[in-house]
N, C-alpha and C positions, 0 to 999 in steps of 0.2 A: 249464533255467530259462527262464520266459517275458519277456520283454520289457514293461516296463509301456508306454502309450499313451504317455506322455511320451519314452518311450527312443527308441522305432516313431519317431515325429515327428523327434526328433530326428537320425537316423539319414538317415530320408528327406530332413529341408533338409539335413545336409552330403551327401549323395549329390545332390542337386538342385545345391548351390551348384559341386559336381566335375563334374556336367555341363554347367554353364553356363557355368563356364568355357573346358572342351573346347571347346563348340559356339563359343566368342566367339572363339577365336582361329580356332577354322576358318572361320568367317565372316568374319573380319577377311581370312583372305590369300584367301579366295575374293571377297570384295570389292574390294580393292584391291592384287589382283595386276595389275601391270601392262601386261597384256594380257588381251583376254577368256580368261577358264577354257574355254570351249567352243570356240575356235578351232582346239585339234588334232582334236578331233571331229566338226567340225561338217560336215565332207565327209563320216562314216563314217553321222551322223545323217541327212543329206541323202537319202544312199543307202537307210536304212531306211526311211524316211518315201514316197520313190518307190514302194518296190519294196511299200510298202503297200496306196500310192494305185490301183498297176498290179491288186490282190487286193481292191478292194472297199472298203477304208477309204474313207471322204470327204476333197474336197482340202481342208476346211475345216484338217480336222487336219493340219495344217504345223508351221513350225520354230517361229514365234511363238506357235502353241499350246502345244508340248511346251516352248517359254522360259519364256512365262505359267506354266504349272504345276508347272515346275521353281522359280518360285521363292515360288508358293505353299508346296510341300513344308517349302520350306529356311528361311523361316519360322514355319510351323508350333511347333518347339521356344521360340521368343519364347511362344508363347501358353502351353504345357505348362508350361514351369519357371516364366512367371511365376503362371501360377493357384497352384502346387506351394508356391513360394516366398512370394506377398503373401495369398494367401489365394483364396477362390472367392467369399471376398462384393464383393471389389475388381478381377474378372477382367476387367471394363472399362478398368483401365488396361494390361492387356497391350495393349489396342487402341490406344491412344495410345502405348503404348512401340512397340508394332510399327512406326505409323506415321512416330513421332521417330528410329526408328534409321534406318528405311529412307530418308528423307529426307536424314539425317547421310549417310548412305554414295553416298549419288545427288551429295549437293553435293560429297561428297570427289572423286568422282572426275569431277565437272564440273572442279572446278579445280586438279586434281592431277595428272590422269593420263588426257592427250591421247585414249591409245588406245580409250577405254574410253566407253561412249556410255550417259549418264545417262537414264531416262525416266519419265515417269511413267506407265506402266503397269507399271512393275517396283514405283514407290511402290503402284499396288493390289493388285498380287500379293503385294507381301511382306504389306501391312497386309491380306488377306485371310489370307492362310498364319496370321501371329498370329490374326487371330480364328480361325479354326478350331482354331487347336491350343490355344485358351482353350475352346472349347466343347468340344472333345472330353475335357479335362482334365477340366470339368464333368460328363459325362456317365461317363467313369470313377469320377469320386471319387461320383457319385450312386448308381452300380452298387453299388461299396464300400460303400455307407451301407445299402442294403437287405442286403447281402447277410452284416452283421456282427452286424444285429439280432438279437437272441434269439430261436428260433424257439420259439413258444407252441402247446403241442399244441394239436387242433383234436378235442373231444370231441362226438361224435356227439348230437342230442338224444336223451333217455330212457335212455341207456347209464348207466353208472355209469366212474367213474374211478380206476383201482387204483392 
């Protein structure tokens, strides 16, 4: 048996709403874990990133670049679940939620949690990560929209159609 459109949707927000919470709490201890998350790493990243620069990479691409785009990635799903979740005529406000969280978790650990060094270039990375994974939401569920259409034979002129 098929799924009507309504089922489809509804399927999809509770699967949206069980992945956002997944992602919330993973976010929440990789935010305000008490120590940076990359700290056991970041001698093994160091090491990668040299033994790059030694093979050609540029030194532009260092630690602060692969931090910046780590945490572009990481909110990227802000953007995903909220187009998924408020809609894609509203995917402007993941922009602003991306920006309001990222904000929230910069002053938590401004004044919560000594270790942890708050910045705002982490507020444009995350607030870019939401947009992009708002636009890319877009651009999937645009895909989906052509690709669901009924396709309408395409009859030759002067042929006849049996």
């Amino acid at each position: 048996m098929n799924a009507t459109p309504g089922q489809r949707n509804a399927a999809v927000t509770r699967t949206a709403i069980l992945l956002g919470i997944a992602y919330g709490v993973a976010l929440a201890l990789i935010a305000f874990w008490p120590t940076p998350v990359d700290q056991g790493g970041r001698a093994s990243l160091l090491s990668i990133l040299d033994w790059l620069h030694n093979h050609g990479v540029p030194e532009w691409l260092g630690y602060r670049w692969v931090e910046f785009a780590a945490n572009i990635v990481l909110f990227m799903p802000v953007g995903l679940l909220g187009v998924v979740l408020i809609g894609a005529r509203r995917w402007w406000l993941t922009f602003l939620s991306g920006f309001l969280l990222s904000c929230l978790i910069e002053t938590g650990q401004l004044l919560f949690l000594p270790s942890r060094f708050p910045s705002r270039a982490d507020i444009l990375a995350n607030t870019t990560g939401a947009v992009f994974g708002a636009l890319l939401a877009l651009l999937a569920l645009a895909v989906l929209r052509v690709l669901s259409r009924p396709r309408v034979p395409v009859v030759a002129p002067g042929t006849i159609e049996s």
